[in-house]
PDB file of N, CA, C and O in Angstrom:
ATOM      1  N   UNK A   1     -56.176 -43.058  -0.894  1.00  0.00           N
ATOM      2  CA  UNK A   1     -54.855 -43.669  -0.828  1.00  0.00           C
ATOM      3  C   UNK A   1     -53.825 -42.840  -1.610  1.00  0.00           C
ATOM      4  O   UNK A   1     -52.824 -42.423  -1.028  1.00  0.00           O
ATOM      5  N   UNK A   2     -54.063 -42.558  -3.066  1.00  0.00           N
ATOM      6  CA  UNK A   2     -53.371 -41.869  -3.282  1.00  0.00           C
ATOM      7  C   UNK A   2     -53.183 -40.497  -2.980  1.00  0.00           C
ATOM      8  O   UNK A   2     -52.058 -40.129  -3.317  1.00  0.00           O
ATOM      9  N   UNK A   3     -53.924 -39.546  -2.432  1.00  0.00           N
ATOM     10  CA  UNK A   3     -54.172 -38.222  -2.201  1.00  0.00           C
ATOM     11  C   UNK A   3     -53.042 -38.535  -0.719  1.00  0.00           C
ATOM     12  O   UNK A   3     -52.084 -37.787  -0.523  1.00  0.00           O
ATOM     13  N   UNK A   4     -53.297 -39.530   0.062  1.00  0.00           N
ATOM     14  CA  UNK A   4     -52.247 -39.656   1.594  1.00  0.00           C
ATOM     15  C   UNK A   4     -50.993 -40.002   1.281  1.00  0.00           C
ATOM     16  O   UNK A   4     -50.090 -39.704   2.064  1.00  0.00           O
ATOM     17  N   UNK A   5     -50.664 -40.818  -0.138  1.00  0.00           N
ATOM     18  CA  UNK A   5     -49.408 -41.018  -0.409  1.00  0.00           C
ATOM     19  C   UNK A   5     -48.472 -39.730  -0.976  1.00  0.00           C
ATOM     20  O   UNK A   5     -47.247 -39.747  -0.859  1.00  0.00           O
ATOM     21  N   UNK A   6     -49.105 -38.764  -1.519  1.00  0.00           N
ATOM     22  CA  UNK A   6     -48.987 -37.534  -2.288  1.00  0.00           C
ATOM     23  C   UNK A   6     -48.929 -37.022  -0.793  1.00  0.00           C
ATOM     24  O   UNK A   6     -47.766 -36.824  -0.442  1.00  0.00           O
ATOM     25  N   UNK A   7     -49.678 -36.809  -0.019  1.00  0.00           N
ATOM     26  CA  UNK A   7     -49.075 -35.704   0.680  1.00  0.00           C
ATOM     27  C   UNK A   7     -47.778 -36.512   1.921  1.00  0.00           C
ATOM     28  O   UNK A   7     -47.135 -35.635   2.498  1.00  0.00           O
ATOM     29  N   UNK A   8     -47.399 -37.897   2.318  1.00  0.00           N
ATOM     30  CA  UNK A   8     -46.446 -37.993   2.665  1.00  0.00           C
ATOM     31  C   UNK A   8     -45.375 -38.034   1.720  1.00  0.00           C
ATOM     32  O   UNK A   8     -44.284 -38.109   2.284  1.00  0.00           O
ATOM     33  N   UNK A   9     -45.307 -38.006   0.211  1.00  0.00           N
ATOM     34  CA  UNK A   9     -44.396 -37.516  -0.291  1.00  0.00           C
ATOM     35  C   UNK A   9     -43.843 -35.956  -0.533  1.00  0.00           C
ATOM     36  O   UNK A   9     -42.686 -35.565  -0.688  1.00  0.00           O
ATOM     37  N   UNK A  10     -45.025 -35.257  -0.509  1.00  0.00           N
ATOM     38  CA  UNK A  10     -44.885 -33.780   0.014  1.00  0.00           C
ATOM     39  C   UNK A  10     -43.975 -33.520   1.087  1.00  0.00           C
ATOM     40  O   UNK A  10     -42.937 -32.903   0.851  1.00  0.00           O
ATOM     41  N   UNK A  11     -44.261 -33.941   2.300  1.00  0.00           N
ATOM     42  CA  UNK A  11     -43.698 -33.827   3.597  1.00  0.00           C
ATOM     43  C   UNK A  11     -42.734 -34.340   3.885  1.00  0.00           C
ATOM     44  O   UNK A  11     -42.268 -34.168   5.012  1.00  0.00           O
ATOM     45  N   UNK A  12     -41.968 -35.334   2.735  1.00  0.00           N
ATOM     46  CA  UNK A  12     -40.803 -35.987   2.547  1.00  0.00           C
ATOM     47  C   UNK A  12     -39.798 -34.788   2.106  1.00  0.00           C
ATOM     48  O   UNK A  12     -38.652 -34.631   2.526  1.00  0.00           O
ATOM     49  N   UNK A  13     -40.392 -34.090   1.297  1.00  0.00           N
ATOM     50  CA  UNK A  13     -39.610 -33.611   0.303  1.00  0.00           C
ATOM     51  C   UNK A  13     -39.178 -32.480   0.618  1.00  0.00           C
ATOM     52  O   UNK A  13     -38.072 -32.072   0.262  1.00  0.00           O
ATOM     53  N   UNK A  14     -40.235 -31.632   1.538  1.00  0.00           N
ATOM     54  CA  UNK A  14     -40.182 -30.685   2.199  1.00  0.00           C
ATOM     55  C   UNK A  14     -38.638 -30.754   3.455  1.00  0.00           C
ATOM     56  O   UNK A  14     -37.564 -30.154   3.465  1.00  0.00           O
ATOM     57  N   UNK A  15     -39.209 -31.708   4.299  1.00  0.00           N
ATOM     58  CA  UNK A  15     -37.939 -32.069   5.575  1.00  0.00           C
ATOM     59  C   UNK A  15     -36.823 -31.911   4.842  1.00  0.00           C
ATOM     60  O   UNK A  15     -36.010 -31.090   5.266  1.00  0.00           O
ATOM     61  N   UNK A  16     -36.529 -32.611   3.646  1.00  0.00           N
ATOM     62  CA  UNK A  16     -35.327 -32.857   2.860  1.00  0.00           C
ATOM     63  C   UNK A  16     -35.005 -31.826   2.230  1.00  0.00           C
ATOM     64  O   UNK A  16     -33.783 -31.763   2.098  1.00  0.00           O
ATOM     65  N   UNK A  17     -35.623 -30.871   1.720  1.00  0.00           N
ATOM     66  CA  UNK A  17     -35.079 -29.108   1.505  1.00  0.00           C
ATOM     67  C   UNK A  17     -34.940 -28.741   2.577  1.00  0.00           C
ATOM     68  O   UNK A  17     -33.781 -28.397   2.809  1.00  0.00           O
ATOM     69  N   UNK A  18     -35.830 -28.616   3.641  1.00  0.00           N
ATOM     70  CA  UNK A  18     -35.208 -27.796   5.250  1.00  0.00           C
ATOM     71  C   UNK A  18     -33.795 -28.445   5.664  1.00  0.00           C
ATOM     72  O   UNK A  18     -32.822 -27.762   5.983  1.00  0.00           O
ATOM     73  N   UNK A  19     -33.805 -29.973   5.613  1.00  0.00           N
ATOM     74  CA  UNK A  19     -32.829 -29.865   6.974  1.00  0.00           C
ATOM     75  C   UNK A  19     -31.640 -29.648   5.366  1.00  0.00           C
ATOM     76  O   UNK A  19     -30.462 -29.766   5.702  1.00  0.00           O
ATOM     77  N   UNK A  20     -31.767 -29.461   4.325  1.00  0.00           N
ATOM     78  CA  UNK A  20     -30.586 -28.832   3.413  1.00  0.00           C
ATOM     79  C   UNK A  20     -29.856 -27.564   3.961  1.00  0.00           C
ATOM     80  O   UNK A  20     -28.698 -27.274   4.264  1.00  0.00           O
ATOM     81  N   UNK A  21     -31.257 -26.847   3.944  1.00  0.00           N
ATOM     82  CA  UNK A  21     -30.857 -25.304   4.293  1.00  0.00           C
ATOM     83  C   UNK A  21     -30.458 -25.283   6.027  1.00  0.00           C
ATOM     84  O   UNK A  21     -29.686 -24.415   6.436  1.00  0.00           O
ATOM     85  N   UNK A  22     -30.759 -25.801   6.511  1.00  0.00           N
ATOM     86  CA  UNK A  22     -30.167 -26.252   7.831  1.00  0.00           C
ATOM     87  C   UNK A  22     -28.543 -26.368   8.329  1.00  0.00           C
ATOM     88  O   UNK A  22     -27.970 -25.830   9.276  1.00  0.00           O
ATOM     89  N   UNK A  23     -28.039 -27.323   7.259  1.00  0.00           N
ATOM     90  CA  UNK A  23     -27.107 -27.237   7.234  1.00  0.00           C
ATOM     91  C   UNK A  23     -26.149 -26.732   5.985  1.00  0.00           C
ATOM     92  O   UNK A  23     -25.102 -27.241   5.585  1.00  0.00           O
ATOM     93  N   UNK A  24     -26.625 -25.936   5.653  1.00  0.00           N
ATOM     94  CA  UNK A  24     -25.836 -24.976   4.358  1.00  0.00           C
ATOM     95  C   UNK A  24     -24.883 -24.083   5.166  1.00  0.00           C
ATOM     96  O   UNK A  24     -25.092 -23.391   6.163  1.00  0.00           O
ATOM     97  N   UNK A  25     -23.722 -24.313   4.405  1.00  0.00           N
ATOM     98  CA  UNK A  25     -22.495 -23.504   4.942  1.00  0.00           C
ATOM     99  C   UNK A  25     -23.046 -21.904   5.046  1.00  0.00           C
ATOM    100  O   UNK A  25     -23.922 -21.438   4.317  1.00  0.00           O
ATOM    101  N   UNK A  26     -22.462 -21.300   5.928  1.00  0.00           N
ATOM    102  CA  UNK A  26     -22.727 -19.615   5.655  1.00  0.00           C
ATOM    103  C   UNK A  26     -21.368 -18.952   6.036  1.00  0.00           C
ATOM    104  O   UNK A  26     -20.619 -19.468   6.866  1.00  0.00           O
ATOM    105  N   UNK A  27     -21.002 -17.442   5.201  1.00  0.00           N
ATOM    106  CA  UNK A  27     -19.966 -17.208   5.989  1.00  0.00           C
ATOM    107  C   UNK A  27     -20.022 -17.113   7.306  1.00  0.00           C
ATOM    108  O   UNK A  27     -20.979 -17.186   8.078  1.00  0.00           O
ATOM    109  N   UNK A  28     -18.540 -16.889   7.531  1.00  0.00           N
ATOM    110  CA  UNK A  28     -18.235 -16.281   9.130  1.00  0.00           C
ATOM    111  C   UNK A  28     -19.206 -15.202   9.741  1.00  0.00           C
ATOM    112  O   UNK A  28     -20.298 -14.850   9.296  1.00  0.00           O
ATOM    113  N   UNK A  29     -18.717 -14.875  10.578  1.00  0.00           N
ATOM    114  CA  UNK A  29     -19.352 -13.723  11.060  1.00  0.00           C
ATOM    115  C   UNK A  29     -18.316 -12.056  10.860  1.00  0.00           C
ATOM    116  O   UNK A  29     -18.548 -10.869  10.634  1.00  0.00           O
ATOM    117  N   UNK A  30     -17.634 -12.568  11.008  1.00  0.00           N
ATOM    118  CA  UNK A  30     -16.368 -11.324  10.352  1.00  0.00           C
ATOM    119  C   UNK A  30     -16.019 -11.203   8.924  1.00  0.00           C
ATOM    120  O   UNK A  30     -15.017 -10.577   8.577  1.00  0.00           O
ATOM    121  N   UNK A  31     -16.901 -11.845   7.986  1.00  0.00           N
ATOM    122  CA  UNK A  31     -16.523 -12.255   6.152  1.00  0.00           C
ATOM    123  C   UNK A  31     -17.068 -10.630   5.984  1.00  0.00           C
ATOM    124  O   UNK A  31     -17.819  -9.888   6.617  1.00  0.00           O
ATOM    125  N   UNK A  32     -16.214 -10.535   4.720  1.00  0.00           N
ATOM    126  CA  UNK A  32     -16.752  -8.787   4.383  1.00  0.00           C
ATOM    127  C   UNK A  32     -17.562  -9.528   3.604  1.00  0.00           C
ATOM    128  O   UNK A  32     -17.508 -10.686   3.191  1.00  0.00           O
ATOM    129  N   UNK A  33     -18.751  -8.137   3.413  1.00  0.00           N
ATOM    130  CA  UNK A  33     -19.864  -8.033   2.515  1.00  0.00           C
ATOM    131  C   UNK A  33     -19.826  -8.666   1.465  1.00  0.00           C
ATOM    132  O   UNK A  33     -18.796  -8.338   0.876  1.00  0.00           O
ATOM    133  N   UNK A  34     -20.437  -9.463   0.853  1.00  0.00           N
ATOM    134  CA  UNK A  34     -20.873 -10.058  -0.684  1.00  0.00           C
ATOM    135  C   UNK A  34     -20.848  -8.705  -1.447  1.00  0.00           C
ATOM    136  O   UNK A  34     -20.519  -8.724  -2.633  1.00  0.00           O
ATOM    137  N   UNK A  35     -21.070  -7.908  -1.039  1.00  0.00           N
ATOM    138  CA  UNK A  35     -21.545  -6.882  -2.008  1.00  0.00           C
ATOM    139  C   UNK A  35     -20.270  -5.961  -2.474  1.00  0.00           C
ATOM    140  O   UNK A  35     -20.032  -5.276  -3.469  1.00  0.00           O
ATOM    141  N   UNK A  36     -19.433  -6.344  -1.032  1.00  0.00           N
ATOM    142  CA  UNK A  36     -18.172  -5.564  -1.775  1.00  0.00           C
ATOM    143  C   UNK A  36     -16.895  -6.668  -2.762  1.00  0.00           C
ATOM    144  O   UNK A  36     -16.004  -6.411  -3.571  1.00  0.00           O
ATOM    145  N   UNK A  37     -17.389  -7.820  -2.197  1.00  0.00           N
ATOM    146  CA  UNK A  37     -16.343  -8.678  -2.817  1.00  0.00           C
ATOM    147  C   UNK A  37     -17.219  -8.748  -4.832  1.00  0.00           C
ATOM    148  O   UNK A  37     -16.601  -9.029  -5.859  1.00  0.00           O
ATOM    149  N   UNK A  38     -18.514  -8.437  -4.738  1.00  0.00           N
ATOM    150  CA  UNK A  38     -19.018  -8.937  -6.013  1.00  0.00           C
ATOM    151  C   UNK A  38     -18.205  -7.232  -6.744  1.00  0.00           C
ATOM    152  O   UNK A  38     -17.593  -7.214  -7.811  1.00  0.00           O
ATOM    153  N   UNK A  39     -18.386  -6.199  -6.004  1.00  0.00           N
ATOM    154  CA  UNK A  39     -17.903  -4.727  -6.353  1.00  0.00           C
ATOM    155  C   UNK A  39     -15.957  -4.877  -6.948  1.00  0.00           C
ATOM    156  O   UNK A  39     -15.570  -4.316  -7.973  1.00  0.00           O
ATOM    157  N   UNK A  40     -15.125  -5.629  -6.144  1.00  0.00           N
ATOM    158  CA  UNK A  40     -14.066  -5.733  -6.424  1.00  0.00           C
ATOM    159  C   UNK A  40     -14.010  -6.755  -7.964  1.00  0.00           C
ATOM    160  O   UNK A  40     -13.568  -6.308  -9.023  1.00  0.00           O
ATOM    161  N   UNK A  41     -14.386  -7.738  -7.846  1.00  0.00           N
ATOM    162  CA  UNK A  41     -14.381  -8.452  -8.913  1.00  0.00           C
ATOM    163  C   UNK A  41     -15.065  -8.078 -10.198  1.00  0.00           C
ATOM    164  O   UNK A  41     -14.605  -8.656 -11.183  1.00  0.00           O
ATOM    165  N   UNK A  42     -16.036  -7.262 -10.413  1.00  0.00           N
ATOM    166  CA  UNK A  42     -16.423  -6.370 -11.583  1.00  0.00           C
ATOM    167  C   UNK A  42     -15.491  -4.790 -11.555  1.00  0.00           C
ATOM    168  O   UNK A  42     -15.467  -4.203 -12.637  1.00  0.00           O
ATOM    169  N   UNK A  43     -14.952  -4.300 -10.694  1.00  0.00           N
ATOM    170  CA  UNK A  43     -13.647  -3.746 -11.070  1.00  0.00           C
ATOM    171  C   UNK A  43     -12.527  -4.377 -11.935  1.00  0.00           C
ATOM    172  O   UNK A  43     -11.932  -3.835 -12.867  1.00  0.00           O
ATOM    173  N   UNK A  44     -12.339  -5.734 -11.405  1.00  0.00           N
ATOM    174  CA  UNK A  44     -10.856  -6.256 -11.923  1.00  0.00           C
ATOM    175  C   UNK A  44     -11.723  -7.039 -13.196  1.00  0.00           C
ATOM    176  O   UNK A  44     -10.960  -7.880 -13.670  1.00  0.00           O
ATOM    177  N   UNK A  45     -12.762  -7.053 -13.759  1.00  0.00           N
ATOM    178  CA  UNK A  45     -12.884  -6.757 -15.126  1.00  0.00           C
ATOM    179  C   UNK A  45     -13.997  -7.785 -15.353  1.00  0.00           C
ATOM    180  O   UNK A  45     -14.399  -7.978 -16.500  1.00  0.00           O
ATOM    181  N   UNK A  46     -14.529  -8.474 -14.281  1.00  0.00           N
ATOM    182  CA  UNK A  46     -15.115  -9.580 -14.418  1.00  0.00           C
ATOM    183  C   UNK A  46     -16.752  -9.257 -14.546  1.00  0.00           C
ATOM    184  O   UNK A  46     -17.279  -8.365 -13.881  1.00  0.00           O
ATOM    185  N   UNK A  47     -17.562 -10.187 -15.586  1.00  0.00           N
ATOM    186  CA  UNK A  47     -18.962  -9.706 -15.349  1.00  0.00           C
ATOM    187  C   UNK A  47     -19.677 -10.174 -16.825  1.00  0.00           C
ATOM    188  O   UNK A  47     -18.854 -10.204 -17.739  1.00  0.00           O
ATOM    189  N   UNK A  48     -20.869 -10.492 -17.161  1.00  0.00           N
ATOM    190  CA  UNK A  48     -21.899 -10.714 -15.827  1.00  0.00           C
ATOM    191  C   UNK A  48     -21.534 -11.437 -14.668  1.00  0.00           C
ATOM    192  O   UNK A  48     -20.801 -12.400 -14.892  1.00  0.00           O
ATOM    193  N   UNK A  49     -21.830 -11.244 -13.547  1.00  0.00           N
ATOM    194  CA  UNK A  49     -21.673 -12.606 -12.691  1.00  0.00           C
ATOM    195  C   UNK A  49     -22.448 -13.820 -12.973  1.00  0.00           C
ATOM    196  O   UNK A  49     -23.073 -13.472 -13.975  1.00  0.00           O
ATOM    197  N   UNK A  50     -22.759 -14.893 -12.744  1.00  0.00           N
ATOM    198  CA  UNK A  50     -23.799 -15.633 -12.972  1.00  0.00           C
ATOM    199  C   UNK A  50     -24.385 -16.806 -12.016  1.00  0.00           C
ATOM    200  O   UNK A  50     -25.503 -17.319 -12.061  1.00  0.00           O
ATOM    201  N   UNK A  51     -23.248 -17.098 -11.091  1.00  0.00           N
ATOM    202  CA  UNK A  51     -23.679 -17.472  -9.618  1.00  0.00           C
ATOM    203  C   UNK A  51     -22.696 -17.487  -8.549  1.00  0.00           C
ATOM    204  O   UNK A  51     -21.477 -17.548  -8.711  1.00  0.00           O
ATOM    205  N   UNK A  52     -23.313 -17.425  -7.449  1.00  0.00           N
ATOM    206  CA  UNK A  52     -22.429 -17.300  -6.617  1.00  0.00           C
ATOM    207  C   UNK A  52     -23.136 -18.322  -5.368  1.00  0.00           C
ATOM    208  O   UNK A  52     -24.331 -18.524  -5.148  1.00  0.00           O
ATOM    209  N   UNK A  53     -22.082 -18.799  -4.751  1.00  0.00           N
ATOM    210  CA  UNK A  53     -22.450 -20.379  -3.797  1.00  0.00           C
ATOM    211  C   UNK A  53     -21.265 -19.842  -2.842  1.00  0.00           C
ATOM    212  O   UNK A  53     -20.122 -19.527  -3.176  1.00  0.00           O
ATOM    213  N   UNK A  54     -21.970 -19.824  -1.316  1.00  0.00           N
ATOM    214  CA  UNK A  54     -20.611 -20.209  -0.362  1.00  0.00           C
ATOM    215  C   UNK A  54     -20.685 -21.881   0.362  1.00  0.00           C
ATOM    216  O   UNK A  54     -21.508 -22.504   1.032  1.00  0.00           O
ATOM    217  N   UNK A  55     -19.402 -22.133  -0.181  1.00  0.00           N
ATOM    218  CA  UNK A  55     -19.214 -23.934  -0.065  1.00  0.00           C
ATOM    219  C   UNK A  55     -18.128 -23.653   0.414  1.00  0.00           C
ATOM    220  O   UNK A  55     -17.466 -22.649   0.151  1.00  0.00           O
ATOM    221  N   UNK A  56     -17.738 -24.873   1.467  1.00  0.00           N
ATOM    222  CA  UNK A  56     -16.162 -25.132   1.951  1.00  0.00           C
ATOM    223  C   UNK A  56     -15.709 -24.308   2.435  1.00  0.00           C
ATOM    224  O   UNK A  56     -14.479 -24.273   2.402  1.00  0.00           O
ATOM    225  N   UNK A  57     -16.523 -23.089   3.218  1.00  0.00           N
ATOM    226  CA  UNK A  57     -15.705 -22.159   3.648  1.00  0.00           C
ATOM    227  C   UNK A  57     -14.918 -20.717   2.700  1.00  0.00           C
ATOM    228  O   UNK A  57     -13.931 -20.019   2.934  1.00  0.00           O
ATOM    229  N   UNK A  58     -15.857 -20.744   1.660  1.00  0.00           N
ATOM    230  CA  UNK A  58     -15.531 -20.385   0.286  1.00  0.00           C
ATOM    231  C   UNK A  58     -16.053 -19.479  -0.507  1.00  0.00           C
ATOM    232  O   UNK A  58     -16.974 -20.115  -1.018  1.00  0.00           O
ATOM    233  N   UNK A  59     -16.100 -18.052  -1.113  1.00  0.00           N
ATOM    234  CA  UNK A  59     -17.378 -18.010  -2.300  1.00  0.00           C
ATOM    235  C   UNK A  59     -17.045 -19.102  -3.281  1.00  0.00           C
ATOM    236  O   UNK A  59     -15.947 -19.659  -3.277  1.00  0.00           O
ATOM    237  N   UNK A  60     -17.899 -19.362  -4.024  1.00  0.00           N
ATOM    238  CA  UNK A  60     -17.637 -19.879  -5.966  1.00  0.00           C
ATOM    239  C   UNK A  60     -18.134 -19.416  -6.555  1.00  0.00           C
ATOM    240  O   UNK A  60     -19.360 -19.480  -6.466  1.00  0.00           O
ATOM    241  N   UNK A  61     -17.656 -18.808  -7.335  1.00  0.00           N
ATOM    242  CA  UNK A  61     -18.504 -17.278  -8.225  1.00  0.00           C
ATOM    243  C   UNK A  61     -18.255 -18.300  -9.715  1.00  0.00           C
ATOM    244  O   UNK A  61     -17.362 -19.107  -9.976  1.00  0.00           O
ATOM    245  N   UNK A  62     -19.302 -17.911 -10.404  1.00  0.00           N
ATOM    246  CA  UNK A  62     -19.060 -18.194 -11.591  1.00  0.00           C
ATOM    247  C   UNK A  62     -19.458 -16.844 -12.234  1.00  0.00           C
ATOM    248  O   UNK A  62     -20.564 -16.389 -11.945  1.00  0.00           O
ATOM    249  N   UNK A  63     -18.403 -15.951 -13.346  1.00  0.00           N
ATOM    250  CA  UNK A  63     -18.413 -14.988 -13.926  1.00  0.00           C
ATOM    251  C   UNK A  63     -17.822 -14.819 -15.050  1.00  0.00           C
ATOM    252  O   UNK A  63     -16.829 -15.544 -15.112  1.00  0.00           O
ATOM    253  N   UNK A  64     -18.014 -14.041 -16.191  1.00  0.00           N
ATOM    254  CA  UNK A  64     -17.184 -14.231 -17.311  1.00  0.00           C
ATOM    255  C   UNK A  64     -16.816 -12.934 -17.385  1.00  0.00           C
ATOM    256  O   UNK A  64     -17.475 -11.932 -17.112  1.00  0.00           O
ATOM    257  N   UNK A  65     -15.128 -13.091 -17.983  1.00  0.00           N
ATOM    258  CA  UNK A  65     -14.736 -12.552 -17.960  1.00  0.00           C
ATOM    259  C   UNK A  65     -13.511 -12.347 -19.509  1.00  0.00           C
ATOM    260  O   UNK A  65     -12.622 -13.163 -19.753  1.00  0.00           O
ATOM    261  N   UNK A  66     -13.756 -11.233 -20.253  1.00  0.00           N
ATOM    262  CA  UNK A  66     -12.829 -11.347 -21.458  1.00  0.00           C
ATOM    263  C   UNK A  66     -13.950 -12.296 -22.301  1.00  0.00           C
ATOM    264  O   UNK A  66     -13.502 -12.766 -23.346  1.00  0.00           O
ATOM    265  N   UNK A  67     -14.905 -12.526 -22.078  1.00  0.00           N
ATOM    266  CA  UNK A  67     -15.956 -13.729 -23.351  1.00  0.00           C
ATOM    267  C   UNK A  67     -15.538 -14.948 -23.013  1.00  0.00           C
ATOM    268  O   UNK A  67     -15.680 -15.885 -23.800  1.00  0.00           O
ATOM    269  N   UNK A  68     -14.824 -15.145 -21.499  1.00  0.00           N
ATOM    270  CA  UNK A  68     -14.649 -16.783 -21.074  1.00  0.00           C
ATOM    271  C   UNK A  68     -15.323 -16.688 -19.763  1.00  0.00           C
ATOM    272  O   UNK A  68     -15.291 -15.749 -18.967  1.00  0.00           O
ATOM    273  N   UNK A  69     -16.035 -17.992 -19.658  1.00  0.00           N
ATOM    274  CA  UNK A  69     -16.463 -18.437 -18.396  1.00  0.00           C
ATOM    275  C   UNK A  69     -15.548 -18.488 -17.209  1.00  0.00           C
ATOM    276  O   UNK A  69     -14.434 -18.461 -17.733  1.00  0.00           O
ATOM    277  N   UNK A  70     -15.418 -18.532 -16.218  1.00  0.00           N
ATOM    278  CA  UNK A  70     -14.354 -18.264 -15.028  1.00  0.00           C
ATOM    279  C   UNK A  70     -15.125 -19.029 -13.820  1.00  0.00           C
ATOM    280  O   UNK A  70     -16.293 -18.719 -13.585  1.00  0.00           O
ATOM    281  N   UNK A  71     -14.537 -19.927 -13.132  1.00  0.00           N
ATOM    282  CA  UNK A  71     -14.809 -20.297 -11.655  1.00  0.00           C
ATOM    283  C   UNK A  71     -13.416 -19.790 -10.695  1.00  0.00           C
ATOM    284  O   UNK A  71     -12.265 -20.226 -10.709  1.00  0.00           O
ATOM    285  N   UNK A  72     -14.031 -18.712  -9.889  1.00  0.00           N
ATOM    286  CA  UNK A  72     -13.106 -17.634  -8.675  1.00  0.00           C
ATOM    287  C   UNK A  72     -13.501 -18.576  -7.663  1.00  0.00           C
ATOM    288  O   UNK A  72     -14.313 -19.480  -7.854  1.00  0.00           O
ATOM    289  N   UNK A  73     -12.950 -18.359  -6.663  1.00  0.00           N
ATOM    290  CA  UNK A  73     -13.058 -18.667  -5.778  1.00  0.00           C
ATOM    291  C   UNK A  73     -12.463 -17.644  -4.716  1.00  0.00           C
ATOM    292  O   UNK A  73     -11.370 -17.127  -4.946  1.00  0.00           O
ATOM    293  N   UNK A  74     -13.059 -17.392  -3.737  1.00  0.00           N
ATOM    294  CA  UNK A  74     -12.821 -15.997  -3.134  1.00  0.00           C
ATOM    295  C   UNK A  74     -12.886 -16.397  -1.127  1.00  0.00           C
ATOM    296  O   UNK A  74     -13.665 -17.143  -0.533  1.00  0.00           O
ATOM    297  N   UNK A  75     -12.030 -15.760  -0.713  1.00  0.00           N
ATOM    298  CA  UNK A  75     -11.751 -16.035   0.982  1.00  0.00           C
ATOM    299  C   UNK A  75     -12.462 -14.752   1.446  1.00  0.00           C
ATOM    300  O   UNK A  75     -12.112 -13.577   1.334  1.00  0.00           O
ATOM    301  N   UNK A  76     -13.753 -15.398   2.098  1.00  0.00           N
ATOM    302  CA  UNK A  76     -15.009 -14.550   2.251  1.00  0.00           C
ATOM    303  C   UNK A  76     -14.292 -13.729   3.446  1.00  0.00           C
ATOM    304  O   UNK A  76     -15.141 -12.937   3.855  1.00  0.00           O
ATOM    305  N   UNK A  77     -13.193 -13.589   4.122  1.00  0.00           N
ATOM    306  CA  UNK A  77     -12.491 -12.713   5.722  1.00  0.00           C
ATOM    307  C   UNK A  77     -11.786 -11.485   4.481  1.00  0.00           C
ATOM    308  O   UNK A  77     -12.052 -10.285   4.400  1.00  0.00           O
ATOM    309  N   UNK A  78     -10.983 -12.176   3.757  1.00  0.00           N
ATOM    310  CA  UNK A  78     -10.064 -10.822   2.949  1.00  0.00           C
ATOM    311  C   UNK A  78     -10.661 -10.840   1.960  1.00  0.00           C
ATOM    312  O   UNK A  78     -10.535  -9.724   1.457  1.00  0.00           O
ATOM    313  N   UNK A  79     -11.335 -11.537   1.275  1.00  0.00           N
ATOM    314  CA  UNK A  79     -11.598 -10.829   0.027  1.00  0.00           C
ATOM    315  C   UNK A  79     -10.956 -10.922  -0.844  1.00  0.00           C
ATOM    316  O   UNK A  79     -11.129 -10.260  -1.868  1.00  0.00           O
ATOM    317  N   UNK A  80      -9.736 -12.046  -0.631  1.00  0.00           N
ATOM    318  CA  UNK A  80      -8.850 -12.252  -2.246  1.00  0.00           C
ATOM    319  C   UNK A  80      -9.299 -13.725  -2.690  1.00  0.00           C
ATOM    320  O   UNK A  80      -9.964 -14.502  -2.004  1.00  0.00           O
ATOM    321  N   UNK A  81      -8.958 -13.878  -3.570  1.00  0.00           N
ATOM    322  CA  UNK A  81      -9.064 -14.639  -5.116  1.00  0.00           C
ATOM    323  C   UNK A  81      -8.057 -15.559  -4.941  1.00  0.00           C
ATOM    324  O   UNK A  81      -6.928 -15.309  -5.364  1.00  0.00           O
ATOM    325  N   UNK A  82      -8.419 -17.032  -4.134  1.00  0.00           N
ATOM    326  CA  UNK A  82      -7.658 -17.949  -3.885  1.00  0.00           C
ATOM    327  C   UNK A  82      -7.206 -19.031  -4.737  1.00  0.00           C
ATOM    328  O   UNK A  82      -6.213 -19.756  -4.677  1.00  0.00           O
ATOM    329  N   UNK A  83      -8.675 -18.927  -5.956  1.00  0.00           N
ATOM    330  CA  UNK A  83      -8.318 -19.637  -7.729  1.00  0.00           C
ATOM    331  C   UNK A  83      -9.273 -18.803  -8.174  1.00  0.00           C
ATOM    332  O   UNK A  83     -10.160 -18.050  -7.771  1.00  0.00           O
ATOM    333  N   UNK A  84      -8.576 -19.367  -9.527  1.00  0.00           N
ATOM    334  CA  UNK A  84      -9.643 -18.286 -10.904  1.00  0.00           C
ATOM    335  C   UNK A  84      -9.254 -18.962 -11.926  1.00  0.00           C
ATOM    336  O   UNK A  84      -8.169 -18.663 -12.424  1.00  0.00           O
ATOM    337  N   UNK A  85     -10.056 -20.063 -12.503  1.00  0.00           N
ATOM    338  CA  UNK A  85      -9.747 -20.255 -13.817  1.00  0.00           C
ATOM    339  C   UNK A  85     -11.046 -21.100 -14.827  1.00  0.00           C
ATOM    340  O   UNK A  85     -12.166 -21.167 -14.321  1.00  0.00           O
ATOM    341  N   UNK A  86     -10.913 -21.462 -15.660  1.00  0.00           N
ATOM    342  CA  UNK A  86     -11.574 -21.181 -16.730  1.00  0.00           C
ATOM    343  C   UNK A  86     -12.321 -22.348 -16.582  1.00  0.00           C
ATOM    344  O   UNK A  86     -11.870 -23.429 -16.203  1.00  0.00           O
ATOM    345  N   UNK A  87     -13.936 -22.007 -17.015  1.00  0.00           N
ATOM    346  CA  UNK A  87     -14.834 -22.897 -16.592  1.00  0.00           C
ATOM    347  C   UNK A  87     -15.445 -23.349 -17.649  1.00  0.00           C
ATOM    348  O   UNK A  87     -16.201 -22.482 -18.089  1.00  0.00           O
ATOM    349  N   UNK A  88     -15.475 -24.891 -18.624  1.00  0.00           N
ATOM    350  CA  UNK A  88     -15.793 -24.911 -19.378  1.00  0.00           C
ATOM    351  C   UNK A  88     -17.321 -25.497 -19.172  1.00  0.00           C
ATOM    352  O   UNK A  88     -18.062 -25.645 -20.144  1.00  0.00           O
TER     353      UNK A  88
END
């Protein structure tokens, strides 16, 4: 009984991470590279990075910058910096 309850809670838990990633935002298909938008933003002074999430159509970078925490937010087509401010 318990070994069948354990594994339909397994298989609960599982569906419920897939259909997550299922429907997880992704960019466009025309968004420039992550790799160049993470390249521009450690130019303009920012770094370590420490995560990065595309939500809402969005990056959300969290990076520090100057010894302050920072939440950017970045328009994954151009590549500019639609907010940037301080993440406590």
């Amino acid at each position: 009984m318990v070994k069948k309850l354990a594994t339909t809670v397994f298989c609960l838990v599982v569906c419920v991470f897939l259909s997550g990633v299922a429907l997880a935002d992704k960019p466009p298909p025309n968004a420039k590279r992550l790799s160049e938008i993470v390249k521009s933003l450690e130019l303009q002074g920012f770094g370590p990075i420490i995560e990065i999430e595309f939500d809402d159509g969005q990056w959300e970078i969290k990076a520090y910058k100057e010894g302050r925490k920072r939440q950017i937010k970045v328009d994954p087509i151009t590549g500019n910096t639609k907010s940037d401010r301080v993440d406590d």
